[in-house]
PAMIMAR-786074 format. One record per atom (N, C-alpha, C): residue in one letter; y negated, z negated, x negated. Coordinates in steps of 0.001 Angstrom, whole numbers, plus 500000, padded with zeros to 6 digits. Each point is the difference from the previous one (the first is absolute). Example, Ala and Ser with C-alpha at 12.3 -4.5 7.8 and 13.67 -1.06 7.14 Angstrom:
a505690492200486810;a498810500000500890;a498800500000499100;s498950500720500350;s498810499940499180;s498910499270500770;
This chain:
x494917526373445335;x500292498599500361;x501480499877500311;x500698498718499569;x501517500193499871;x500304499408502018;x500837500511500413;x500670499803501034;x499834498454500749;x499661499868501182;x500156498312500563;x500575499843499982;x501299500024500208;x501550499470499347;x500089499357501190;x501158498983500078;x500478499320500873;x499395498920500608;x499318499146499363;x499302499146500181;x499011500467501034;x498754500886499841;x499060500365501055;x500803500824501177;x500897500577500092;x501117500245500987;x499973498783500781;x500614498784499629;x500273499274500223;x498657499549501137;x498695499522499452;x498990500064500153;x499594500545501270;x500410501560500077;x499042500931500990;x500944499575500827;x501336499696500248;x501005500180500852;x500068498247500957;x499277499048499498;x499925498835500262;x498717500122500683;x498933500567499437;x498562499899500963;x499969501041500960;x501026500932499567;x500126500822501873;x500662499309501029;x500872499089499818;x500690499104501201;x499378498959500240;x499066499741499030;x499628498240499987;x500613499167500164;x501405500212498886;x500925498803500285;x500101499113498822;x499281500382498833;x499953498956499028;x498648499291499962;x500008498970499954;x499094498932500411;x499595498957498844;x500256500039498539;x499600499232498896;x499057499648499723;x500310498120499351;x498483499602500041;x499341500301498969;x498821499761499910;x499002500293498523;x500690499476498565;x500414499234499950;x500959499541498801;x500745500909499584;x500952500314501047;x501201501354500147;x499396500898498850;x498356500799500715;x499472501303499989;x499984499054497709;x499466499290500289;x499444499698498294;x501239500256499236;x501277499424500179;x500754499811499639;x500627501422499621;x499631501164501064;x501094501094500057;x498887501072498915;x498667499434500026;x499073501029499168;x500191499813498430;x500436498588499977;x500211499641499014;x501112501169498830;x501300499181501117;x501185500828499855;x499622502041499519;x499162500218501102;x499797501746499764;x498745500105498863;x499443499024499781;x499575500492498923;x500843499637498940;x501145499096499499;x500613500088498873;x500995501448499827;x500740500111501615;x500445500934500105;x499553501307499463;x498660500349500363;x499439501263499505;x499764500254498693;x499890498775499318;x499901499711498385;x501406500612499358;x500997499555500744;x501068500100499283;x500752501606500311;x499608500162501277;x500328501760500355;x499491501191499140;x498614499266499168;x499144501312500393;x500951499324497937;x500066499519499631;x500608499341498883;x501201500921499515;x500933499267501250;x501215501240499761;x500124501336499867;x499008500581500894;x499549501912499881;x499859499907498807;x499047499649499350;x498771500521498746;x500993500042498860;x500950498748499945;x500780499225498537;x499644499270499195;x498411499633500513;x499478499136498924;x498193499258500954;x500128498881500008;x499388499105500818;x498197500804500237;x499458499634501368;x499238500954500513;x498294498774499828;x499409500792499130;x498999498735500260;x499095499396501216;x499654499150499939;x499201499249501322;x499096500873500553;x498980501074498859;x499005500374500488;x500084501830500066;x501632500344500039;x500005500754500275;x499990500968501486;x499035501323499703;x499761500506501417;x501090500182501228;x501080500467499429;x500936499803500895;x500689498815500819;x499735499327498424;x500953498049500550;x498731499488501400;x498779500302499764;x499203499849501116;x499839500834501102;x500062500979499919;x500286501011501240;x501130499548500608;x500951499872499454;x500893499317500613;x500424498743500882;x499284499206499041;x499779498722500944;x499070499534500704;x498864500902499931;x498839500282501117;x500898500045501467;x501126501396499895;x500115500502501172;x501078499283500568;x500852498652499503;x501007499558500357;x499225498563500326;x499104499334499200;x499285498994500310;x499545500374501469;x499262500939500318;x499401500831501149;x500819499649501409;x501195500553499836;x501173499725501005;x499964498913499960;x500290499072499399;x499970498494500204;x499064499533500912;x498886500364499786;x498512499454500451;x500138500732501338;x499977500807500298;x500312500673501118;x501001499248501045;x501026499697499410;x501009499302500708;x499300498570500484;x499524499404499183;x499100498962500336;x499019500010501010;x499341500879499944;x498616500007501131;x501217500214501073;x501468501096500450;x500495500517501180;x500052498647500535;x500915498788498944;x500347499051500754;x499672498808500374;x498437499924498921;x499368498821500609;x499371499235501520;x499957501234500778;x500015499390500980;x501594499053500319;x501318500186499952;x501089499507500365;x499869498789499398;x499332499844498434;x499803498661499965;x498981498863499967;x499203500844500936;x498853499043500217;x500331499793502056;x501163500299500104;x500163500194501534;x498950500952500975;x499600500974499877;x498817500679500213;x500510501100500619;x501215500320499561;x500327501339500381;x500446500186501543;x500213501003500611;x500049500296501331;x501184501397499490;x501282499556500312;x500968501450499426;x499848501041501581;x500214500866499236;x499557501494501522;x500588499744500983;x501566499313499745;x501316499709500994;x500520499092500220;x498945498974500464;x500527498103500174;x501291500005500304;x500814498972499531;x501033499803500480;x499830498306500001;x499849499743501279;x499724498738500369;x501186499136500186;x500181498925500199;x500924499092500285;x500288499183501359;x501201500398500706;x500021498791501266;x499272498767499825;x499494499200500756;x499847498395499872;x499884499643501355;x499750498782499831;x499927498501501236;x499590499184499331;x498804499463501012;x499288499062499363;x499319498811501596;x500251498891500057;x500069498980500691;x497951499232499739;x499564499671500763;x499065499563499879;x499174499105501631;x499018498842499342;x500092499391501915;x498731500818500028;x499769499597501633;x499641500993500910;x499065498987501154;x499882498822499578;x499424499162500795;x500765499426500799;x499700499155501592;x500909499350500411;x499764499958501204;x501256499738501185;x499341500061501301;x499712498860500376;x499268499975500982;x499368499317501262;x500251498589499802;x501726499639499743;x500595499128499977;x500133499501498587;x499366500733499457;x500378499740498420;x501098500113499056;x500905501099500309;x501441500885499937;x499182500733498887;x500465500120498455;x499736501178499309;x500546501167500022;x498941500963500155;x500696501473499970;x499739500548499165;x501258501253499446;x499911500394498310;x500095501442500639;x499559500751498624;x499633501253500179;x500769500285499026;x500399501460500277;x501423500767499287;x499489501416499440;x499354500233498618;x500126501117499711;x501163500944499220;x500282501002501177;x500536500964499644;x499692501193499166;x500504500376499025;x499363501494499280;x501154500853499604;x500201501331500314;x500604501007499004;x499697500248499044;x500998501185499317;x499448500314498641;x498763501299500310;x499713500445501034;x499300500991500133;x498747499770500461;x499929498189500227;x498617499099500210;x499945500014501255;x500905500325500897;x499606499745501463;x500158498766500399;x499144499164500881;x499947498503499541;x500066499594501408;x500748498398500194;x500151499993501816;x499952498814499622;x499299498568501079;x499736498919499619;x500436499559501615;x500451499137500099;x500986498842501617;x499551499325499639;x499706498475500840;x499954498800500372;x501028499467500460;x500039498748500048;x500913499380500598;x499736499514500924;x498834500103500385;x499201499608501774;x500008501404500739;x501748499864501011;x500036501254501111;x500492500934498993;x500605499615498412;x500343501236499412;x499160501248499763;x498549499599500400;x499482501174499984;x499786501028498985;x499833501296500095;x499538500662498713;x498490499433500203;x499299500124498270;x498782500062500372;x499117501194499256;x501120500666499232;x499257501084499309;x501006500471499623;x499645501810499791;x500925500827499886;x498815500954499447;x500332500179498129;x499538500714499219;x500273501728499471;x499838500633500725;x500364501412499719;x499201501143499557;x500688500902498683;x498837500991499704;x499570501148500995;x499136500669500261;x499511500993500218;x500662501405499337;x499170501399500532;x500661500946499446;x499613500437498543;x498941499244499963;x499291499903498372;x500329498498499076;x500772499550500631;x500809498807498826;x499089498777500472;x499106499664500841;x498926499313500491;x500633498737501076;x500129498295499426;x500860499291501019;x499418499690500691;x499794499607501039;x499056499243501333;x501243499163500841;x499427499258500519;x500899498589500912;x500195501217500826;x501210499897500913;x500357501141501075;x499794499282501875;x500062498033499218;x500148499642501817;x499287498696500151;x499537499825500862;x498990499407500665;x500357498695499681;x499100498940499902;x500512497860500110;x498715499520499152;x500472499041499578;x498958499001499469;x499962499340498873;x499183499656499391;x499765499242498556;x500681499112500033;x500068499221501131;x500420498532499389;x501204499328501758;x501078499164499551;x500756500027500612;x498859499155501535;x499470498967499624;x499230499939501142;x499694500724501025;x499712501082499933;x499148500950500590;x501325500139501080;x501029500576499657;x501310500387500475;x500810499226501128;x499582498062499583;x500453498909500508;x498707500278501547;x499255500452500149;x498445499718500526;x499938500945500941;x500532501066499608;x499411501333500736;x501784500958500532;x500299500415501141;x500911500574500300;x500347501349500277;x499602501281498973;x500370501093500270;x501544500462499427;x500625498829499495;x501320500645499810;x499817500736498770;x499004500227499095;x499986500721498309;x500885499436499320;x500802500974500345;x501393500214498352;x501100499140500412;x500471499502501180;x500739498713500442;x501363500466500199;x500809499256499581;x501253500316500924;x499709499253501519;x500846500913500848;x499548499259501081;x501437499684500876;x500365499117501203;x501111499461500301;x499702498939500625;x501125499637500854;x501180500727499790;x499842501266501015;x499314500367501029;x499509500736500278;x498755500873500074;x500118501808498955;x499042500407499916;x499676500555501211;x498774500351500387;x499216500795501218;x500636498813501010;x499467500081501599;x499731499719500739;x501516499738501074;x499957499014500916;x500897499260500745;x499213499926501364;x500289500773501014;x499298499876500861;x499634498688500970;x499493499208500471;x499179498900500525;x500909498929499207;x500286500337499368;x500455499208498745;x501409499163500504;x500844500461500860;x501667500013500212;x500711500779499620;x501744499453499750;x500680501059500060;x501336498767500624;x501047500737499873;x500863499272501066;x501018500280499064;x500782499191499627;x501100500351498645;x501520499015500922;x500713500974499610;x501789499034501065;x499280499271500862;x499774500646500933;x499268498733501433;x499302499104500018;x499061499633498542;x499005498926499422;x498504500678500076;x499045499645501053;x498813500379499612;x499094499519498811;x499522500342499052;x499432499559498973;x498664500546500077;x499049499496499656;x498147499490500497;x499719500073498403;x498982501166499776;x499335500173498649;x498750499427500230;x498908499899498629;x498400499836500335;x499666501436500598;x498680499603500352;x499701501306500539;x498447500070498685;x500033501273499752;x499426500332498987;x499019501327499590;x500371500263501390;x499210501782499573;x500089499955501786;x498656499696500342;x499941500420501410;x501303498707500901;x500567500709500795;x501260499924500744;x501383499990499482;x499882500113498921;x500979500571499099;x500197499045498837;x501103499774499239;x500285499359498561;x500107501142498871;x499254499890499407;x499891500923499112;x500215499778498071;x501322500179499332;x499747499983498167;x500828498510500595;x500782499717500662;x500526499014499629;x499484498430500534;x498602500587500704;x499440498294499974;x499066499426499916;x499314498820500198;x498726499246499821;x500568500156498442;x500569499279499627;x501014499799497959;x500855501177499718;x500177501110499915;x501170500911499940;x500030499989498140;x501065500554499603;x500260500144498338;x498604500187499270;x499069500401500957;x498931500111498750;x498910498999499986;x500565499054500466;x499446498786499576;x500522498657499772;x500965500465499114;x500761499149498826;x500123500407499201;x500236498770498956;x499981500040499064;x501641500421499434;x500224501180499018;x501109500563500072;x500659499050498629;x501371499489499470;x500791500109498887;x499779501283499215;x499856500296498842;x500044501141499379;x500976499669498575;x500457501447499474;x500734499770499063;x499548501229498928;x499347500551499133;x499965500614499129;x501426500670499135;x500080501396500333;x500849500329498768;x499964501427499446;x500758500664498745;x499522501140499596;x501565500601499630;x499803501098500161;x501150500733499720;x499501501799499198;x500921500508499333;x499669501199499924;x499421500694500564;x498674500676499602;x499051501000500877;x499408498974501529;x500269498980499645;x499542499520501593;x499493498494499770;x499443499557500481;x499367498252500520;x499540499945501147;x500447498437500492;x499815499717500483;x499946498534501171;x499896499690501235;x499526498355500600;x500905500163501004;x501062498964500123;x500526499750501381;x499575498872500512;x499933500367501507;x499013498806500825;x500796499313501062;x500282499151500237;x500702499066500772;x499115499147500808;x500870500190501158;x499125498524500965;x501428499696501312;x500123498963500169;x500845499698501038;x498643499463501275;x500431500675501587;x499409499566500741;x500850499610501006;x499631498488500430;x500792499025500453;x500026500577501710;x501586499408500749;x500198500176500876;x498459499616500876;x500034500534500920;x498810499835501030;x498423500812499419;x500253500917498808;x498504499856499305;x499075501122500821;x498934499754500738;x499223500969500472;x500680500500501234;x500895499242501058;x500755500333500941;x501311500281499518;x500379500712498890;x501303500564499654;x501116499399499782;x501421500026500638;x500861499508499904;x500702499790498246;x500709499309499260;x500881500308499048;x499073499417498734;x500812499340499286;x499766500450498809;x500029500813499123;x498761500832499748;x499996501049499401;x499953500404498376;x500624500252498649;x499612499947498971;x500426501514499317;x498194500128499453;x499305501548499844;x500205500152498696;x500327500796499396;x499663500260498564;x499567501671499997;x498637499979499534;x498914501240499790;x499976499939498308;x500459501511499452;x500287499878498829;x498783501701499901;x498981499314499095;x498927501069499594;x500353500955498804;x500556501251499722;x500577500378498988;x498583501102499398;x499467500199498728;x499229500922499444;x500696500883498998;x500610501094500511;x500672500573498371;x499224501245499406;x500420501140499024;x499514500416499174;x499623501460500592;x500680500159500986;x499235501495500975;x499134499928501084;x498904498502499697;x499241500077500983;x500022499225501290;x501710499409500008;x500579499477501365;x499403498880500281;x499373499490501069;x499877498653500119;x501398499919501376;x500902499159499664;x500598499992501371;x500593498346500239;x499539500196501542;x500509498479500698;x501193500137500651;x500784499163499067;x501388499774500764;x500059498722501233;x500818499980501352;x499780498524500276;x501520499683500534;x500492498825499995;x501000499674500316;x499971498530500751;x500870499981501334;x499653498544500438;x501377499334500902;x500147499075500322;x501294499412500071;x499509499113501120;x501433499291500711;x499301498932501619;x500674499573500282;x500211499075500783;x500935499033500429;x499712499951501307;x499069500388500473;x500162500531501293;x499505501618500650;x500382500398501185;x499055501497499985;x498879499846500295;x499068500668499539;x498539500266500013;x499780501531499749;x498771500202500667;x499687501452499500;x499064500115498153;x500507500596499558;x499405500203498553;x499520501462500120;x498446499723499647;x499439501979499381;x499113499765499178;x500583500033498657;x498785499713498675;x499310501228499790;x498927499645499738;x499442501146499036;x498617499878498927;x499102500123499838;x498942500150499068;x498621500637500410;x499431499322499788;x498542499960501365;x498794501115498620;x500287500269498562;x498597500522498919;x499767501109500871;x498857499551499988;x498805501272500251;x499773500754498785;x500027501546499958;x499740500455499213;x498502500928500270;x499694500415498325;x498937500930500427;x499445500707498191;x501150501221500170;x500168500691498884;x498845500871499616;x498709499730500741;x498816500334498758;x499672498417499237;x500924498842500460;x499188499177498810;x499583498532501480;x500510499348499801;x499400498610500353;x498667499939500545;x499453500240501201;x498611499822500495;x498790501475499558;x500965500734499761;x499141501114499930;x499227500942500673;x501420500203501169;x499499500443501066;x500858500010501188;x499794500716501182;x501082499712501199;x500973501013499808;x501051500528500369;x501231499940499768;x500249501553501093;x498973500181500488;x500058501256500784;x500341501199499590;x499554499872498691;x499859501705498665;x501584499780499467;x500949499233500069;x501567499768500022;x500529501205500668;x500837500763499261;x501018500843500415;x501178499368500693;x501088500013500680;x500833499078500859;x501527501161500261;x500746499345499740;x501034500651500353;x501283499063500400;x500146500021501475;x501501499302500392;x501150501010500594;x500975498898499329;x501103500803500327;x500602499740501299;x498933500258500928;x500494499396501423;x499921500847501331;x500680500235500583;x499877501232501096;x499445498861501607;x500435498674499176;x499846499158501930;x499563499160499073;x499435499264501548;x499338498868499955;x499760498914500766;x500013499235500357;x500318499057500962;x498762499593500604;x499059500595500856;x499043499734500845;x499562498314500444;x498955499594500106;x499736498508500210;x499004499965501547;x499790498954500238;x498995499240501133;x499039500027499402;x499318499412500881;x497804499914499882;x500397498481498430;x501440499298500337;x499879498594499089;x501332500220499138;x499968501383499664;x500842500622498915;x501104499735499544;x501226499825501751;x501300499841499787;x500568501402500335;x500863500085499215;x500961501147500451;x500079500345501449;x499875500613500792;x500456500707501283;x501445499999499780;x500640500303499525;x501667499774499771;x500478501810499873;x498977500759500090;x500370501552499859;x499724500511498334;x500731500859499702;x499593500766498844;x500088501637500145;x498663500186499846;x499563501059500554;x499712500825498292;x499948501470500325;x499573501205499195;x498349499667499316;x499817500077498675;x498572500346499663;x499411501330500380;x500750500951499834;x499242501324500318;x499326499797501191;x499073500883499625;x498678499769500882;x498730499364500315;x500561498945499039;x499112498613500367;x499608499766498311;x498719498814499615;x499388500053499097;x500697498918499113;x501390499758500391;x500763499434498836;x501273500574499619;x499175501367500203;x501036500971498786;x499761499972498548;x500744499847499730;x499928499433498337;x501301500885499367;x500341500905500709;x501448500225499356;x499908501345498734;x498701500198499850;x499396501019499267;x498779499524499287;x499298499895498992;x499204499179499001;x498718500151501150;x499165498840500657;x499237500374500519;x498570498585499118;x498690500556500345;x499160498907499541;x499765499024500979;x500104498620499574;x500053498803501036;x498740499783500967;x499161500754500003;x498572499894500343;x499929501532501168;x501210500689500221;x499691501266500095;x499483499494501921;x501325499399500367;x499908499962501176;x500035498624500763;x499658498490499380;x499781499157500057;x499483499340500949;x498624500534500057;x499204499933501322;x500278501166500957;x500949500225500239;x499969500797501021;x500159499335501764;x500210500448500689;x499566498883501691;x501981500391500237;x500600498815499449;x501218499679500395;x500847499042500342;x500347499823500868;x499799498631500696;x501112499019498221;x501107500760499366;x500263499308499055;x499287499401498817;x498790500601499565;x499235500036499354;x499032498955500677;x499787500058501191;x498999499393500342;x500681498475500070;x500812499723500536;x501108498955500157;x499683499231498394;x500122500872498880;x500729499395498585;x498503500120499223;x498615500171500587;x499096500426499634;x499969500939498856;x500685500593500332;x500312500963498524;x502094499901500077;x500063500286498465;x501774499916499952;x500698498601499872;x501037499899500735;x500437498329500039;x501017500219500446;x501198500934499808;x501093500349500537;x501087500427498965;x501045499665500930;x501224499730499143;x500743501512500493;x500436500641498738;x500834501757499924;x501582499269499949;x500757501268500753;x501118500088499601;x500454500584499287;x500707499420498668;x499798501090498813;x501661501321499966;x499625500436499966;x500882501158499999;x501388499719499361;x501324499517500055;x500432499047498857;x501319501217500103;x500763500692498718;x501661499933499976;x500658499324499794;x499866498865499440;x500658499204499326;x499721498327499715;x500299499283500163;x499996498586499728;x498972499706498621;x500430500890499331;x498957499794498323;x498414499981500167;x499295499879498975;x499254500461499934;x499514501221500099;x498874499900500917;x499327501440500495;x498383500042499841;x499418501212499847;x498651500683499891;x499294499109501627;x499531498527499813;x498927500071501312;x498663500521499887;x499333499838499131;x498742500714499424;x499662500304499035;x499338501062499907;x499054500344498780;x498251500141499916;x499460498938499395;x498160500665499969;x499465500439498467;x499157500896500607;x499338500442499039;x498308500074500525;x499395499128497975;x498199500100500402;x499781500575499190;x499237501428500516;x499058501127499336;x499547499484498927;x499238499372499748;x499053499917499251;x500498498854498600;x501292499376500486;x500178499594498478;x501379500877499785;x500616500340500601;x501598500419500039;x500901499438500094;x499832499268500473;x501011498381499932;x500947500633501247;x501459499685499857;x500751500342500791;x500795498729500182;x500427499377501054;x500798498907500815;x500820500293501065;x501835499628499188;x500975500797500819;x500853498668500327;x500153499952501355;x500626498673500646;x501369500336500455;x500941499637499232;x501415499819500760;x501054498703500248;x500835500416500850;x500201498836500897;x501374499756500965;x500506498870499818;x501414499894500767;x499347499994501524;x499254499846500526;x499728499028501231;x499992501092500910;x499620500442501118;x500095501350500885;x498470500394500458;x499166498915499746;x498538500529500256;x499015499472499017;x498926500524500157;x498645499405499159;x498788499922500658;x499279499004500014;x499062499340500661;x498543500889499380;x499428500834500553;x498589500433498970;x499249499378501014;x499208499438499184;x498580499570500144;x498493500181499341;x499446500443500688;x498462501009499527;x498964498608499946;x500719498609499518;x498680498894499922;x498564499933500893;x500645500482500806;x499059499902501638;x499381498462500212;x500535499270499559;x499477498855500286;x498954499595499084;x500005500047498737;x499151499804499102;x498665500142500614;x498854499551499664;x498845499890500627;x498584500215499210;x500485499559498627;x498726499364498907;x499667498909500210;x501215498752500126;x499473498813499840;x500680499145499304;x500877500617498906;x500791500040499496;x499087500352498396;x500368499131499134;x499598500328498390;x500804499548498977;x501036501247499358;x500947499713499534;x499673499661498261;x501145500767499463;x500083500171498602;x498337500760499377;x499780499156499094;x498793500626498946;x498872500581501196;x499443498344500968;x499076500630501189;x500009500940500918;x501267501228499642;x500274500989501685;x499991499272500819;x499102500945500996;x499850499861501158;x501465500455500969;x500728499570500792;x501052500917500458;x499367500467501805;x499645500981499638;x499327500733501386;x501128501003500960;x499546500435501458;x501405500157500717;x500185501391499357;x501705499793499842;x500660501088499462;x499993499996498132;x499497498902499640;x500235500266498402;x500974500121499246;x501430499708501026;x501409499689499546;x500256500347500799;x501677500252499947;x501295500578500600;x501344498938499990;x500562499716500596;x501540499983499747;x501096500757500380;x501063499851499832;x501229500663500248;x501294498822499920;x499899499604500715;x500971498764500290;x501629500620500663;x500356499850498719;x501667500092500816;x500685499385500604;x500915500430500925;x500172498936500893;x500949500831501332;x500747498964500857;x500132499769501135;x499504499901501316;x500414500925501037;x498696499850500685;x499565498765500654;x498558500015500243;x499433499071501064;x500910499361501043;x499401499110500289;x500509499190501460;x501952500505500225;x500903500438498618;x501391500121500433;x500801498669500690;x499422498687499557;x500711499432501084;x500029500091501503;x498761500689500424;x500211500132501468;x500171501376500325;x500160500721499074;x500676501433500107;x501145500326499732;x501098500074500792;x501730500204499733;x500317501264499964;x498926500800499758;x500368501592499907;x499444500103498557;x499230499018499110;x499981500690498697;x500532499006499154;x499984500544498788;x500853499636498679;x500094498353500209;x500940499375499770;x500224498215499833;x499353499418499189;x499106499266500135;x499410498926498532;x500832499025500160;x500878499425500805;x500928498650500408;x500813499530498396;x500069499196499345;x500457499537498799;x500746499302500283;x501430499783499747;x500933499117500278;x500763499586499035;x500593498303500111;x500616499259499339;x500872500770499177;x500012499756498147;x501469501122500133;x499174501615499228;x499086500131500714;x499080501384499519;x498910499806498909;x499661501023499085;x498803500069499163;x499178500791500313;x498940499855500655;x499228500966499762;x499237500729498683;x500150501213500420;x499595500512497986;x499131501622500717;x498739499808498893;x499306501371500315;x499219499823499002;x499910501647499729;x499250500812498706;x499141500561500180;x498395499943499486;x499063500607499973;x499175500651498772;x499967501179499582;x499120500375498695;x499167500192500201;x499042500016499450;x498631500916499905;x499806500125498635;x500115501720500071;x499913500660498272;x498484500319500056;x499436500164498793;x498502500799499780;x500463500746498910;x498672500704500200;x499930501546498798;x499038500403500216;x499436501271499613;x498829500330500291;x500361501987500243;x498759500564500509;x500620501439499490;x498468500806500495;
């Protein structure tokens, strides 16, 4: 049999990459071509024209017709859209869609985010919230990663803070004063004795400005809201811009930046509950936990700072070594007992002004790994102690106590009436600006 020549070269070297993609016309057109071709090859050898029904002229074009046909079955799936290639290479997008409407009858739109690697993150514009965060497993397997609800209603109705930005103050203000240049200023009171997330109305219950945009390896929603002098007790006009970024290594990260015309205390941060076996699967105890925090700032029976920052060693919110969140939980401590579980804010270990390692978790059983870093000097963990089961989120979960987690970055508690820790005070003239990631992976 004479040599495949260049042509089936051609052939084997195109269906090992799967990069030639021709339609059925193409394939007719090119059989055509190789069978005149072979007429005229096997023509030129001999010196004198080869007949139709000769054994060779058919052996021949048996085995080159063959390749053809072959090539055909590789690529018909590509053109019947069917195919699934071994090594997706997916595409950024953003995609805008409504979301129902609040209370007042304000439409809220929903923002899907996607990488090219399919990790998928969806915000609202009611409280900015996330409401889903799509990530694979260690077997390529996506599941929602954080806790909320079907429909924006639910969100307008019910107040656990799922997926919210929150503001202008996150965590707690003790009996809900603080005293700013010789002005006493009077918050709601909201959590007990205390003002707590900003407010009876705090950021996550408005309706945010959003702006859609995409850039190389990245997309993403910036969220705007101006809150007017006097709003929720707070002095100044305040105007926030929360910019949601998704890029191509996994990053989801919240940038925030905010501006005033008068001083006020500002501590943004981001209220998603997470729960990396999967949205309502299970409680959050079987979580591996790792902070990068040696102190911690101790609270009251109504979970304000004491104003000390004391050592973890010793005590059951050592975290500074991978421990399981369930290990020592219930143990009889008056902090624990205080926060019914974890509800306390770490001091994170910081060199430098940049971004730094505040946490890392890891869940056994899918491999999902979640690494939190952060301009701010502490992070808020919370073991969803409050949750109860009366609560029914996304696709009927039940959210029962402990089914979620957060990790809220942040500033500490009650700093306006604490002059020994870090300043939240925002002044005329100043921007406030802070960076938060949270990478996934699996391992």
């Amino acid at each position: 049999m004479p040599p495949l020549g260049d042509f089936e070269a051609t052939l084997q070297a195109a269906t090992g990459r799967l990069t030639l993609t021709p339609s059925p016309v193409t394939i007719l057109w090119v059989s055509y071509l190789e069978y005149d071709r072979t007429r005229r090859d096997m023509t030129r050898h001999s010196g004198q024209p080869i007949p139709r029904d000769s054994n060779l002229y058919g052996a021949t074009m048996i085995h080159r017709i063959s390749v053809l046909l072959a090539l055909c079955l590789t690529l018909f799936p590509f053109w019947t859209g069917s195919a699934v290639p071994s090594s997706p290479q997916g595409k950024d997008m953003i995609k805008k869609e409504a979301f129902g409407k609040t209370p007042g009858g304000k439409p809220v739109e929903l923002y899907t985010l996607k990488n090219k690697h399919g990790m998928e993150v969806r915000a609202m514009t009611y409280g900015g919230a996330i409401v889903s965060i799509r990530v694979p497993d260690k077997k390529g397997h996506f599941d929602d990663v954080v806790l909320g609800f079907d429909k924006a209603d639910d969100y307008t109705s019910k107040v656990p803070y799922f997926g919210a930005i929150i503001g202008r103050y996150g965590n707690r203000i003790a009996k809900g004063k603080f005293t700013l240049d010789g002005k006493e200023y009077t918050l709601p009171l909201n959590d007990g004795p205390n003002s707590l997330h900003g407010g009876d109305k705090g950021f996550d219950k408005v309706v945010w400005e959003a702006e859609p945009f995409e850039k190389p390896d990245e997309v993403g929603v910036v969220f705007k809201h101006t809150s007017p002098d006097g709003d929720e007790g707070y002095p100044g006009n305040l105007k926030v811009t929360v910019t949601y970024t998704l890029n191509d290594k996994n990053e989801l990260i919240f940038e925030y930046h905010a501006t005033t015309d008068k001083a006020t205390p500002v501590n943004l941060t981001n209220h998603t509950y997470f729960n990396l076996a999967g949205d309502g699967q299970r409680d959050v105890l079987g979580h591996e936990l790792l902070l990068n925090a040696d102190t911690f700032t101790p609270v009251n029976k109504t979970l304000i700072p004491t104003g000390k920052i004391v050592s973890v060693k010793g005590t059951p919110l050592d975290f500074t070594k991978p421990m399981v969140v369930g290990a020592r939980i219930d143990q009889k401590d008056d902090q624990l007992i205080f926060g019914r579980g974890y509800d306390h804010n770490f001091v994170l270990n910081r060199k430098d002004k940049g971004l730094t390692l505040a946490a890392r978790v890891y869940e056994p059983t899918t491999g999902r790994v979640m690494e939190v870093y952060t301009t701010e000097p502490a992070v808020q963990f919370y073991s969803g102690n409050f949750l109860d089961g009366t609560l029914t989120g996304k696709q009927g979960h039940v959210y029962k106590v402990r089914y979620g987690f957060c990790l809220e970055t942040q500033h500490y508690p009650d700093s306006p009436n604490e002059p020994s820790f870090p300043s939240t005070i925002l002044r005329p003239g100043q921007t406030y600006h802070s960076t938060t990631v949270y990478k996934f992976s699996t391992r």
